[in-house]
BALOBA-1460 file (C-alpha; in Angstrom, 3 decimals):
// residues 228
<rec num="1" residu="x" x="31.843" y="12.908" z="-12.958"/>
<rec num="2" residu="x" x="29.809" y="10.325" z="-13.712"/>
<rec num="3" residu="x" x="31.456" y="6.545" z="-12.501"/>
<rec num="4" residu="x" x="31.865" y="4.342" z="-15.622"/>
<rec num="5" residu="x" x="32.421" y="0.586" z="-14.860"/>
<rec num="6" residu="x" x="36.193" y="0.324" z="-15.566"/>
<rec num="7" residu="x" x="36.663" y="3.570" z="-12.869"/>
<rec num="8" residu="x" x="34.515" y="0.967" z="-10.063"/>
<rec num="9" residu="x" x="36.187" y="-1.983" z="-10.722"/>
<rec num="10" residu="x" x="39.609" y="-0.189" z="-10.734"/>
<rec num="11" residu="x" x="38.913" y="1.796" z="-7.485"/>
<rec num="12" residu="x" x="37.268" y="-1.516" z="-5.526"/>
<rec num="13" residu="x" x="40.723" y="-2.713" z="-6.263"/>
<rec num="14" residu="x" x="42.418" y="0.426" z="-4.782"/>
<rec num="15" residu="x" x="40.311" y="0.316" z="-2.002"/>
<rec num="16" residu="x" x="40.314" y="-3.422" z="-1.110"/>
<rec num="17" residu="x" x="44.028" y="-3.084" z="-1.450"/>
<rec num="18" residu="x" x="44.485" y="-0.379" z="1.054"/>
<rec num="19" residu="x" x="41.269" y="-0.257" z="3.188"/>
<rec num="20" residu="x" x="40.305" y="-3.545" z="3.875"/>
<rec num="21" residu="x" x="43.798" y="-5.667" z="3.591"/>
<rec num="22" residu="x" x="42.526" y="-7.551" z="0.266"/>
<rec num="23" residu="x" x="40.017" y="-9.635" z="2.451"/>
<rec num="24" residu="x" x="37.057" y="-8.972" z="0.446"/>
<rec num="25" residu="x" x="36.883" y="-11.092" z="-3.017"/>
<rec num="26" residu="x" x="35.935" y="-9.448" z="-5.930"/>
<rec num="27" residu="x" x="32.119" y="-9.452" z="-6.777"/>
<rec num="28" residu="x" x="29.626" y="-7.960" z="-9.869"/>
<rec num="29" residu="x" x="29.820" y="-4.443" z="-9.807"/>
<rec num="30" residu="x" x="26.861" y="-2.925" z="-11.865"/>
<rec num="31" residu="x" x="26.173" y="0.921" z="-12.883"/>
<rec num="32" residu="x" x="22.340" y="1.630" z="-11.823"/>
<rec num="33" residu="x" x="19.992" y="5.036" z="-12.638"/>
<rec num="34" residu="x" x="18.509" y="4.679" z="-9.182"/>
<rec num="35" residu="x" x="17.903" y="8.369" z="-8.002"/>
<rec num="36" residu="x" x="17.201" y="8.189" z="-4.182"/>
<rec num="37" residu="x" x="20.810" y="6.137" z="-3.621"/>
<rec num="38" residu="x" x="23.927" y="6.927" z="-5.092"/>
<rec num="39" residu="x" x="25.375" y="3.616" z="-4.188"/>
<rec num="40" residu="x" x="24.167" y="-0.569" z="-2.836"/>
<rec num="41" residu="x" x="25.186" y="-3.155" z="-2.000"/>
<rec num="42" residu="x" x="23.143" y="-6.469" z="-2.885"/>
<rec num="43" residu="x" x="23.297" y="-9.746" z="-1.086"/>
<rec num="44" residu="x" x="21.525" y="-13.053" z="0.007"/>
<rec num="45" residu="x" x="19.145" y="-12.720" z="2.868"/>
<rec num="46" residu="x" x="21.409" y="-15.554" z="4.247"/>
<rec num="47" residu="x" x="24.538" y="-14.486" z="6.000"/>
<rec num="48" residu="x" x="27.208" y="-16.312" z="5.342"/>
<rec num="49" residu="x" x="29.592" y="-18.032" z="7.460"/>
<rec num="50" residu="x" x="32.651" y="-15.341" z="8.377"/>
<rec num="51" residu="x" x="34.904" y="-15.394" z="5.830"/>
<rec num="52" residu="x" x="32.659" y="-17.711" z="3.437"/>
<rec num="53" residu="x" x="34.526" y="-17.988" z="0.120"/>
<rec num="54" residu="x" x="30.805" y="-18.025" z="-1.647"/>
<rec num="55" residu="x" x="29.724" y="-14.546" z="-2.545"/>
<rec num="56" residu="x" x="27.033" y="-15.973" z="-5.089"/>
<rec num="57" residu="x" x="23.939" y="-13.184" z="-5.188"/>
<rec num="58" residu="x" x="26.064" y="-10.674" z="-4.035"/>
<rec num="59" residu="x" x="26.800" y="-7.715" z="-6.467"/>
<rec num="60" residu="x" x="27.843" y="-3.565" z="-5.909"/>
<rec num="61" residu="x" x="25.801" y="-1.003" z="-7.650"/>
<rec num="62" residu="x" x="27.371" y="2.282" z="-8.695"/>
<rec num="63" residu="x" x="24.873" y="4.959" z="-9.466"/>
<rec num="64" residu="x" x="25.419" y="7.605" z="-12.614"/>
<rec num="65" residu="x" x="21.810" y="9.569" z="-12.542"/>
<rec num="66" residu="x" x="23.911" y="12.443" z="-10.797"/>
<rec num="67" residu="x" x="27.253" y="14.424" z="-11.982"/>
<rec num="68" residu="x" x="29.164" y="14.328" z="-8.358"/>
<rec num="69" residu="x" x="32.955" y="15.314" z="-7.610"/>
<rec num="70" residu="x" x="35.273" y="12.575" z="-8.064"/>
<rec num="71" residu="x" x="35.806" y="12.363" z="-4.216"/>
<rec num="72" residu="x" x="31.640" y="11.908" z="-3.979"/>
<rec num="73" residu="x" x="32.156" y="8.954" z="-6.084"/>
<rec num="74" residu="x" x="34.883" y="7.353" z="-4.408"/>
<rec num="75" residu="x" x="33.080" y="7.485" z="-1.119"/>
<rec num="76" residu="x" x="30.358" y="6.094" z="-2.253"/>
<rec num="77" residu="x" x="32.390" y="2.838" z="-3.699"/>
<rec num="78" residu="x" x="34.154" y="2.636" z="-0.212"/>
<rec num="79" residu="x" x="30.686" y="2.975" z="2.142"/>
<rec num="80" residu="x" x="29.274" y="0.537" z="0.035"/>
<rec num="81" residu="x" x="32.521" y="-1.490" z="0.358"/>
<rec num="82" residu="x" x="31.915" y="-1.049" z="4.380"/>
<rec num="83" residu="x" x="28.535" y="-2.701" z="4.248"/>
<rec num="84" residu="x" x="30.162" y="-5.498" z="2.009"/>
<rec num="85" residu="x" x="32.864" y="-5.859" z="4.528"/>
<rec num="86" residu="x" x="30.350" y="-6.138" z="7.304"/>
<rec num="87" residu="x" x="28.365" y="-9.004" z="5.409"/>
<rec num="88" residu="x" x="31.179" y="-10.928" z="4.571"/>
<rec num="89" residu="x" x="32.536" y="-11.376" z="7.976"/>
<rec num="90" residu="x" x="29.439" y="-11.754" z="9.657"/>
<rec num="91" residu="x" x="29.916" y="-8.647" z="12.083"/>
<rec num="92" residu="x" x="26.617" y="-7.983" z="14.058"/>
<rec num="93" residu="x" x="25.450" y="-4.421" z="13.847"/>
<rec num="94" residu="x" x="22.311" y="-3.152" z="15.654"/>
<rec num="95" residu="x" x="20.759" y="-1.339" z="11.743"/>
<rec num="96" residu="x" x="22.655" y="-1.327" z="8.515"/>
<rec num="97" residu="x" x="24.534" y="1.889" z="9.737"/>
<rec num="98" residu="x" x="24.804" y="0.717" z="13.504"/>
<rec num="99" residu="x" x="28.049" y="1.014" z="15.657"/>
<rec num="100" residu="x" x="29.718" y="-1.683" z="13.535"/>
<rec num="101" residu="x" x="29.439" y="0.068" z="10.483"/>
<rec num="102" residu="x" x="30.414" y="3.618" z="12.003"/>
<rec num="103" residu="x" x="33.500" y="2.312" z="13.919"/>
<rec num="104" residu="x" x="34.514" y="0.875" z="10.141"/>
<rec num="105" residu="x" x="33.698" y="4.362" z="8.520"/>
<rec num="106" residu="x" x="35.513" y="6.658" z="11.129"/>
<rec num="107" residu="x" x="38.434" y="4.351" z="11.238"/>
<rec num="108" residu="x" x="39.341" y="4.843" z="7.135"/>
<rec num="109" residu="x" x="38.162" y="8.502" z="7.583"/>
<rec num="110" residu="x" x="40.950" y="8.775" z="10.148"/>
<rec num="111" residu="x" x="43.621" y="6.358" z="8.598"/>
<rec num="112" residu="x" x="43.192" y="7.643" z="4.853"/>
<rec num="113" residu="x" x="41.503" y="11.007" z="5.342"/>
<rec num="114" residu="x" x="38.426" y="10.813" z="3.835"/>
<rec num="115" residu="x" x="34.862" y="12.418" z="4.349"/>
<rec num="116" residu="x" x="32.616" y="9.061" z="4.207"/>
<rec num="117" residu="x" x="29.138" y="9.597" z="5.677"/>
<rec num="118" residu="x" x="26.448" y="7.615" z="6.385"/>
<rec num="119" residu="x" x="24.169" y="9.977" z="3.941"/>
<rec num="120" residu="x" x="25.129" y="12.051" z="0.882"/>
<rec num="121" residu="x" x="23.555" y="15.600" z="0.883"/>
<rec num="122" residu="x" x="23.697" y="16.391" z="-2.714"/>
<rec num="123" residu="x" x="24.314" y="20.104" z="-3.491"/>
<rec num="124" residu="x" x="21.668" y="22.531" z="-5.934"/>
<rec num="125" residu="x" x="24.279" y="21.784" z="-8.887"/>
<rec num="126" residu="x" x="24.194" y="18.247" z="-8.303"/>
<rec num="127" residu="x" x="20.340" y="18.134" z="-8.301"/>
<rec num="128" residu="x" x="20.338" y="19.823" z="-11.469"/>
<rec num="129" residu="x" x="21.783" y="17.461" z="-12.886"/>
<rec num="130" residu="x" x="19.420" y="14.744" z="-12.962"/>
<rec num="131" residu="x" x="17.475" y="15.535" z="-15.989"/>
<rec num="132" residu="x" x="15.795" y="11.659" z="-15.807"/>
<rec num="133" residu="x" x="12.106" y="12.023" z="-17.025"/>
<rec num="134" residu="x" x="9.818" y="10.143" z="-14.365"/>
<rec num="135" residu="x" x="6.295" y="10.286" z="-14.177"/>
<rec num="136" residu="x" x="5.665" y="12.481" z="-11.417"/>
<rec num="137" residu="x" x="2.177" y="12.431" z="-9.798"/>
<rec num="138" residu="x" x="1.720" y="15.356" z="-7.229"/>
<rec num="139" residu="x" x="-0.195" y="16.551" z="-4.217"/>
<rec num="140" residu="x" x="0.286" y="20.446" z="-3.296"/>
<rec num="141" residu="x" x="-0.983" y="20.921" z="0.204"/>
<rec num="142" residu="x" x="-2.532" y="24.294" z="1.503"/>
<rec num="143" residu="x" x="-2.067" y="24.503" z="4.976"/>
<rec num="144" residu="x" x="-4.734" y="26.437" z="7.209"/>
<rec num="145" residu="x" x="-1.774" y="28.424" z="8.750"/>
<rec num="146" residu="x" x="-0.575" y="29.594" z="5.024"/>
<rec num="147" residu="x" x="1.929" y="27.093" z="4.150"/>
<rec num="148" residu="x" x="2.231" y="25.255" z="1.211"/>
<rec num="149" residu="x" x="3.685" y="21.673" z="0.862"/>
<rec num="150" residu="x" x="3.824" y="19.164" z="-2.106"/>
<rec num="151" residu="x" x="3.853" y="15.228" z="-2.099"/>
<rec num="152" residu="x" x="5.623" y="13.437" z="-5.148"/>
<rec num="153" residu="x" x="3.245" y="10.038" z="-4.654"/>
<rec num="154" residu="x" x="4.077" y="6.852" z="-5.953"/>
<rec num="155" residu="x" x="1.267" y="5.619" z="-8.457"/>
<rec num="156" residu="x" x="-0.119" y="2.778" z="-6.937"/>
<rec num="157" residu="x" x="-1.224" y="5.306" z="-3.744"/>
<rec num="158" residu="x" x="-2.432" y="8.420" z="-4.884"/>
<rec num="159" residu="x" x="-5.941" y="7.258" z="-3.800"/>
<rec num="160" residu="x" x="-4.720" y="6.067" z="-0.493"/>
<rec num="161" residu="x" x="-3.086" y="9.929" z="-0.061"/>
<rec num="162" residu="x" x="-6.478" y="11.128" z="-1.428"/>
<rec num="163" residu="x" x="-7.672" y="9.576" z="1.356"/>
<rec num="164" residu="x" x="-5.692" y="10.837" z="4.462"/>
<rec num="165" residu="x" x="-6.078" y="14.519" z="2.965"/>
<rec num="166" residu="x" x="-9.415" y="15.198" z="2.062"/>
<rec num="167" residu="x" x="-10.832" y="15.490" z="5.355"/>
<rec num="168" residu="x" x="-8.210" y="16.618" z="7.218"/>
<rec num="169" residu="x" x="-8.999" y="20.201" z="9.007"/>
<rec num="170" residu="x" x="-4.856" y="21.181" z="8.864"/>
<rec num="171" residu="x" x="-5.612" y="22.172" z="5.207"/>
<rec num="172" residu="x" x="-7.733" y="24.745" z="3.005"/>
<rec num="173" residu="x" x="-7.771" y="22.602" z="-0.070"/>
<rec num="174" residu="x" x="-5.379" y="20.458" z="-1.511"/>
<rec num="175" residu="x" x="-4.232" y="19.738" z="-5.858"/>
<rec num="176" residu="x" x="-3.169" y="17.379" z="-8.147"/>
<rec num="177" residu="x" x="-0.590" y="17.283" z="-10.541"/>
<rec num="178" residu="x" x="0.978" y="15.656" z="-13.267"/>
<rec num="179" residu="x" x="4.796" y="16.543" z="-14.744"/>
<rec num="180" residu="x" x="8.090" y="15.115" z="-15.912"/>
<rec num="181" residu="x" x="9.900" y="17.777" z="-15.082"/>
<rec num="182" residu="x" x="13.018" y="16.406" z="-13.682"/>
<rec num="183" residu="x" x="13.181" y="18.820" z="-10.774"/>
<rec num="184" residu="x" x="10.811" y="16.712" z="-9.084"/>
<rec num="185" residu="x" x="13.625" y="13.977" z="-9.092"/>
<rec num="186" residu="x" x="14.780" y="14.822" z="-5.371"/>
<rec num="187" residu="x" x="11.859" y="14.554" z="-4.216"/>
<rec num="188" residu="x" x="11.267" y="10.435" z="-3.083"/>
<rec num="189" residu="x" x="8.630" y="9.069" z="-4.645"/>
<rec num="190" residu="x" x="6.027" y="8.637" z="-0.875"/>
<rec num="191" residu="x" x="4.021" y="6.214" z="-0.003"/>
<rec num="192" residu="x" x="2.567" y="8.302" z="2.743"/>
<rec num="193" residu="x" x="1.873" y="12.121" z="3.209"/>
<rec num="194" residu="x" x="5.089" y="13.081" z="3.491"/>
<rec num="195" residu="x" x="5.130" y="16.701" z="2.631"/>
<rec num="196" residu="x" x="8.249" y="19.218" z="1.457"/>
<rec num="197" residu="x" x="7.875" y="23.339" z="1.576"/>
<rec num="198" residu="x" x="6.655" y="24.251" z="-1.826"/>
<rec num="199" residu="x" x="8.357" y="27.969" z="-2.157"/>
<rec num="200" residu="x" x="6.246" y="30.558" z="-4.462"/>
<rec num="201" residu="x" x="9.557" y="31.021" z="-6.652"/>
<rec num="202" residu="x" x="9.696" y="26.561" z="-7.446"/>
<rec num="203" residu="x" x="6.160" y="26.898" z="-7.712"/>
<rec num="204" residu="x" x="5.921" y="29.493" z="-9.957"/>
<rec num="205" residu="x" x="8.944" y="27.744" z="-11.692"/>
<rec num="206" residu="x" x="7.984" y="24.438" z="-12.216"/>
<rec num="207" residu="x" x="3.688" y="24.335" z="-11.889"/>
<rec num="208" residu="x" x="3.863" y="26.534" z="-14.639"/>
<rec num="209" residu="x" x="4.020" y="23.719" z="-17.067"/>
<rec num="210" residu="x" x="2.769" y="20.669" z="-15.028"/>
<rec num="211" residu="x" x="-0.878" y="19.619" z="-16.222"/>
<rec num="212" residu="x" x="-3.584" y="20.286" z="-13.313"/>
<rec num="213" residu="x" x="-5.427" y="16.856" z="-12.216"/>
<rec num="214" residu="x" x="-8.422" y="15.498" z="-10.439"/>
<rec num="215" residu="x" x="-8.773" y="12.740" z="-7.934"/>
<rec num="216" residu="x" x="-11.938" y="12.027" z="-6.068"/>
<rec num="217" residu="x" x="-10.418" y="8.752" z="-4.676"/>
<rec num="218" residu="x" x="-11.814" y="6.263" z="-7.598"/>
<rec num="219" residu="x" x="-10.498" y="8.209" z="-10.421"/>
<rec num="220" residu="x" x="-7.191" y="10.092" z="-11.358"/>
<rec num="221" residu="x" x="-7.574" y="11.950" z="-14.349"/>
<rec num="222" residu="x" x="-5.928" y="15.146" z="-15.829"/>
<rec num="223" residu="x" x="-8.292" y="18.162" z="-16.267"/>
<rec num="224" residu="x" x="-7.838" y="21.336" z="-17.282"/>
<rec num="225" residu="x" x="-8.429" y="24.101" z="-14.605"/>
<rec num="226" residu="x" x="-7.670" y="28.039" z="-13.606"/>
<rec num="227" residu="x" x="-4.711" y="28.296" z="-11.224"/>
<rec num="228" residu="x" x="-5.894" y="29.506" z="-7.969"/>
């Protein structure tokens, strides 16, 4: 299912109700597209005093980009609820999924018997379902020792990833990309080399189509070229 905005506001009811002993007000809840989270919770840099009636700036956003099991949906309301819960009465917490927030989590997993996690491992179906059109610039790595790894690179740093690879003696050569396929939606969009295996079958699958490049770290352009 995909969350609409009447199914939030009615569950953050539910939850606050049962969960967290109606202590947390009510606040904007908001659906989102955002692909690499499936939930957030947005607040003021400023912590409040414990317990503060002002919740100005703070809002909950629900994402829809995937089609998830109700119960995926639900826990994603309550672990965003958790982080609210932890703002709002001004619990310290070592990272925003520190001891605090796991004591919080394990207790309603125990108490109401539910699967919350800190991170949501999204299954091949539910992957598939993202078919949100990005521009997708990408780096296919060929390693020295055979493999082969892409990079899905943000925009504004395909010249700084030009940089870090062209040199580097770990690979034979390295290729550019361009696509909207939407299976390149789970990968993050990386500032940095961070590289995925690149299988011959999702290769083979999804290069097929995707419109070779050049970069020469000045100039990204699409050019036509014989697959290697």
């Amino acid at each position: 299912m995909r969350a609409s905005l009447e199914y939030a506001i009615k569950m953050f009811g539910e939850f606050n109700r049962t969960m967290f002993d109606n202590a947390l007000p009510p606040l904007p809840i908001q659906l989102s597209n955002a692909g690499r989270s499936l939930g957030m919770f947005v607040h003021p840099r400023q912590r409040p005093q414990a317990g503060s009636p002002d919740t100005s700036g703070c809002s909950l956003r629900i994402s829809t980009r995937l089609d998830l099991p109700e119960v995926d949906v639900e826990n994603t309301i309550i672990h965003e609820m958790i982080h609210y819960y932890i703002w709002y009465f001004n619990i310290p917490d070592s990272s925003p999924h520190g001891p605090a927030f796991r004591r919080k989590m394990e207790e309603i997993n125990r108490r109401h018997n539910r699967c919350i996690s800190i991170r949501h491992k999204s299954s091949e179906e539910q992957l598939q379902s993202d078919t949100h059109h990005r521009n997708n610039y990408i780096c296919v790595q060929y390693h020295t020792d055979g493999r082969r790894t892409l990079t899905v690179c943000s925009r504004p740093f395909i010249f700084d990833l030009h940089r870090i690879l062209k040199d580097n003696p770990r690979f034979c050569r390295v290729e550019w990309y361009w696509s909207m396929d939407s299976w390149f939606n789970r990968f993050p969009l990386s500032r940095s080399a961070k590289m995925y295996l690149l299988s011959d079958a999702d290769f083979n699958a999804h290069f097929a189509t995707a419109t070779p490049c050049e970069c020469d770290g000045l100039t990204f352009n699409p050019r036509p070229r014989l697959r290697r």
